[in-house]
Residue, then its C-alpha position, 0 to 999 in steps of 0.5 A: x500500500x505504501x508503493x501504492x501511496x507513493x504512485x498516487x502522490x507522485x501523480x498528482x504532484x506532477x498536476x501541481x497539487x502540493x498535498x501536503x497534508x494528504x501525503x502525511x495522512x495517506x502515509x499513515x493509512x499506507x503503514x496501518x493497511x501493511x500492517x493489518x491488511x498486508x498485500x490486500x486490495x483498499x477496501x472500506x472496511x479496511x479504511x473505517x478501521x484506520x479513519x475510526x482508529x483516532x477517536x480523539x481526533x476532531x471532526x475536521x481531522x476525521x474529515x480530511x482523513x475521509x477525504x484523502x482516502x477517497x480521493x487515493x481509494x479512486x486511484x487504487x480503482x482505476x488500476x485495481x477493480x477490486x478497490x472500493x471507494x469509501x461513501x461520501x456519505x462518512x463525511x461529517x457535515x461542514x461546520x458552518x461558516x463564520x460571518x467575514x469582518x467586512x473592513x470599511x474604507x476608513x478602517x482600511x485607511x487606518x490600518x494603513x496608517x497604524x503601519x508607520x507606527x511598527x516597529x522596524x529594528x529588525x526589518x527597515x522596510x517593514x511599515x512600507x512592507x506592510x503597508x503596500x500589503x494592505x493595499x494591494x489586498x483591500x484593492x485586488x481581492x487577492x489571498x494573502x499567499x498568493x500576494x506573497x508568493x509574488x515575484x518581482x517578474x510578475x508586476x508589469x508597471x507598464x501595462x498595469x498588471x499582475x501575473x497571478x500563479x496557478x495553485x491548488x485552489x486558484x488558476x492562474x491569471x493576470x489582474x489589472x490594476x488601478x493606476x493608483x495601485x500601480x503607482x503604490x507598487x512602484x514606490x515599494x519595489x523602488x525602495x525594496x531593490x535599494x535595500x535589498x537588490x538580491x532575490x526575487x520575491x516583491x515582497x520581502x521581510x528581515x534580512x531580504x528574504x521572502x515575507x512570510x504569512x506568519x509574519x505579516x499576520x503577526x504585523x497585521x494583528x498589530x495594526x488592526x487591534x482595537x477595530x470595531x469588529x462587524x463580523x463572528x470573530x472577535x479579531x478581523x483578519x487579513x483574508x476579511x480584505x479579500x471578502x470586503x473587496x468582493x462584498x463592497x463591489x457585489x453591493x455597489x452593482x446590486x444597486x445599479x440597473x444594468x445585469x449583473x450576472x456578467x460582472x459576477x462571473x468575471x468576478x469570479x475569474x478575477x478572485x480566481x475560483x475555480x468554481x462559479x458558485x464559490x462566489x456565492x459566499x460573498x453574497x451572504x455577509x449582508x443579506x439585505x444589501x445583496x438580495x437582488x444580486x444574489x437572486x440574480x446570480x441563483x437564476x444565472x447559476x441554475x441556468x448555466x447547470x453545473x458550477x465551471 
């Protein structure tokens, strides 16, 4: 079964998927099945046995185990009939989502300002750092990874644009920006490449080396203490930009006369779901301001069939 694990992971890491998380995990079903079931095919019974054999575990750990043995277990299948493929029905139903902090534009202003006040004894660009970082997120929407993942090959000052790389979650693609935004990544990346000339990261932290999320959560926690929070967590949180990005502009086309079911599907593709109905999401934080819009977009979803 181990052998098995490893063609499977070899496999799909050569579509780009990092599985990080499955790998751990189906290694660890790949030793309980050589030890209980040697030389026998995958079959439910065998992967109850490993999934039930961790009851202290919660139930988003027993959900990911159901999950990556799935996933293997559709493998194991194509390349031995006698394989079985555990019910989706063992799946524990989703905890429900928390309601997002929806930022407003003053806030974001704040936070923006609040990061001159870091203290930067051990990274002198840290304030501008994080205060380009805000920025970019509040006015593209994008994941704090992906905004950290940025090369400095991947901003175009001349056409305007950012170059987005494929994840697991996300396709590539290419955003176009604001001119002011633009003139904002500019300013960072001349002061970056005086500091620090070396590497290709945009984005960087102490000693020039590549931002990483830990420390700009750390950063943005930080600055965003004390806001008053409109959502279910006590603290906002950096991905909040990306929802307040979504939220305000489905707000602003819900109150306008031309179609919107167009605009939500390049926002869609802007976002970079990979599914239509992953935009539904950012319908939901204020009901009341987004009902016509998420009416149209139901009609428009159940028009179209299946999610794209």
């Amino acid at each position: 079964m181990m052998s098995r694990v490893e063609q499977y992971l070899a496999h799909r890491r050569s579509l780009g998927s990092p599985l990080r998380t499955s790998a751990y995990l189906l290694q660890a079903f790949a030793r309980f099945a050589d030890e209980h079931a040697p030389d026998q095919p995958l079959s439910c019974l065998l992967a109850m046995r490993w999934i039930d054999s961790h009851t202290r575990d919660m139930r988003v750990t027993r959900n990911n185990r159901v999950s990556a043995v799935r996933g293997f277990a559709r493998f194991c299948q194509a390349i031995d009939g006698r394989s079985e493929v555990p019910p989706l029905a063992l799946l524990s139903p989703k905890p429900k989502r928390k309601a997002p902090h929806i930022f407003s534009d003053s806030q974001v202003r704040r936070l923006m300002q609040r990061t001159r006040h870091l203290r930067s004894s051990s990274a002198q660009l840290r304030r501008m750092t994080m205060e380009t970082v805000i920025g970019l997120l509040a006015c593209t929407g994008l994941r704090i990874g992906e905004a950290l993942r940025l090369r400095c090959q991947d901003f175009d000052a001349r056409a305007g644009m950012i170059h987005v790389s494929r994840t697991k979650y996300s396709p590539e693609r290419d955003l176009p920006l604001h001119p002011s935004t633009v003139r904002a990544l500019q300013r960072y990346q001349k002061a970056r490449w005086q500091q620090y000339p070396a590497g290709e990261h945009f984005f960087v932290g102490p000693l020039g080396k590549a931002l990483t999320v830990g420390t700009a959560r750390h950063s943005f926690g930080c600055v965003a203490r004390g806001l008053k929070v409109n959502g279910a967590r006590k603290r906002p949180r950096m991905h909040d930009l990306r929802h307040s990005f979504a939220t305000k502009l489905v707000a602003r086309w819900s109150h306008q006369s031309a179609p919107v079911e167009h605009r939500l599907l390049l926002l869609s593709r802007y976002l970079g779901h990979h599914h239509f109905s992953d935009t539904y999401w950012y319908l939901e934080p204020d009901r009341a301001a987004l009902q016509s819009a998420a009416a149209s977009f139901h009609r428009h979803y159940r028009s179209t069939g299946a999610p794209r």
